[in-house]
C-alpha positions, 0 to 999 in steps of 0.5 A, spaced: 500 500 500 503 507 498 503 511 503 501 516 499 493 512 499 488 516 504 485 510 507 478 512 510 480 514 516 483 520 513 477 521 510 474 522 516 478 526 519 481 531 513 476 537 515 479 537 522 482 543 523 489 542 526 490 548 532 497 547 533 503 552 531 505 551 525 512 550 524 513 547 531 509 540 530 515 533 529 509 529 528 503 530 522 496 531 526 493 525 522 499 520 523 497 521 530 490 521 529 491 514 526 495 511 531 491 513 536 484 510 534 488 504 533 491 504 539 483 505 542 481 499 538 486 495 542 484 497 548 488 503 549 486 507 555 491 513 556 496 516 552 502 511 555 497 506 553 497 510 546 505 511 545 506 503 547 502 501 541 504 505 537 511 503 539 510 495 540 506 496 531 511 501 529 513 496 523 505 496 521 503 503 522 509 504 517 507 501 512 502 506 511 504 512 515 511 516 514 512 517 521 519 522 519 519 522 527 518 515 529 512 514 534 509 520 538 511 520 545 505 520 550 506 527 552 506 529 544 
């Protein structure tokens, strides 16, 4: 699958407005999006909880996320 595919999530979220400072964010807003409804579908119920799915389906999740930066950290 390239990377470059929206997949329905995307969809989903693509009118959400992105209220971070531009310029300062490592992670784009719908990786994050993606690994965190992934996160919750496998019963994720904190950010540490988010990060620590992301981390342990990093190879996964880059099959169709670019994550430049790796995995966001929970605090991000």
């Amino acid at each position: 699958m390239s990377s470059d595919m929206p997949t329905s999530l995307e969809i989903c979220f693509s009118d959400l407005p992105d209220p971070r400072v531009q310029g300062r964010c490592d992670h784009k807003l719908m990786d994050m999006l993606i690994i965190a409804v992934c996160a919750a579908l496998c019963g994720a119920d904190s950010w540490v909880a988010v990060e620590t799915v992301g981390k342990a389906k990093e190879t996964w999740f880059r099959e169709f996320l670019k994550l430049e930066n790796g995995i966001p950290s929970h605090d991000t």
